[in-house]
N, C-alpha and C positions, 0 to 999 in steps of 0.2 A: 328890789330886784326879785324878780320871781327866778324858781330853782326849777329847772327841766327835768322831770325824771329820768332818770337811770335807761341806758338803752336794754341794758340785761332782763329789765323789768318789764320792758314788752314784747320781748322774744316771741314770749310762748302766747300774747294776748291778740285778738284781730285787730286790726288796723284803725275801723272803726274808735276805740276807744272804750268800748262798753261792756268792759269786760267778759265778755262772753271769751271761752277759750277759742282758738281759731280750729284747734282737730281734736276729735272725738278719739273714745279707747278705740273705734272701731280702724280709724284711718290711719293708726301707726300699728305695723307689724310689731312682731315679738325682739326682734335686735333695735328697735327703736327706731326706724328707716320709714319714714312718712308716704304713702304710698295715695298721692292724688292724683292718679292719672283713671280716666276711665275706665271700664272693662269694656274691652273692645271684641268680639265676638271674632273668632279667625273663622274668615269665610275663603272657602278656595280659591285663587285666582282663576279665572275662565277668559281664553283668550278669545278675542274679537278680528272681526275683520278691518283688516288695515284701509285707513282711510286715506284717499288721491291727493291731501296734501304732507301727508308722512311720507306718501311714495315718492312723491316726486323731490322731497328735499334728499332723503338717501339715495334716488337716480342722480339728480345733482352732484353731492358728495361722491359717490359713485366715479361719475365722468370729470370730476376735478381730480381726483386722484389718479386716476389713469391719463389722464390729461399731463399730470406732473410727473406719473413715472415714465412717459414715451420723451417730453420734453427733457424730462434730464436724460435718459439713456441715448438718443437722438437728439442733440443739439441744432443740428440744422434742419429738422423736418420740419417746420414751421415758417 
């Protein structure tokens, strides 16, 4: 019978198997809190012009709504 090692024992190892540690001193902060996400540059949002098929799903939405609220306040208009 072979014996599986320990799951505790490869916590901290990559996946791989090769001992290699999977994060550097660099990628865990000072509270110990592993920090792999990219640095993402915060670029201002800038808005654009809306395109005729945005428009047309909010005119849609739009006239169903208004469509529902004369139907229900006016029952028989239809």
């Amino acid at each position: 019978m072979s014996r599986a090692p320990s799951p505790e024992a490869d916590d901290d190892r990559d996946a791989d198997g090769d001992g290699e540690w999977r994060f550097g001193v660099d990628d865990v902060g000072p509270d110990g809190i592993i920090d792999d996400e990219p640095e993402v540059e915060q670029l201002p949002i800038e808005p654009e012009s809306p395109r005729a098929e945005n428009v047309a799903f909010v005119l849609l939405g739009v006239l169903l709504a208004v469509g529902l609220i004369v139907v229900t306040v006016f029952p028989g208009a239809f």
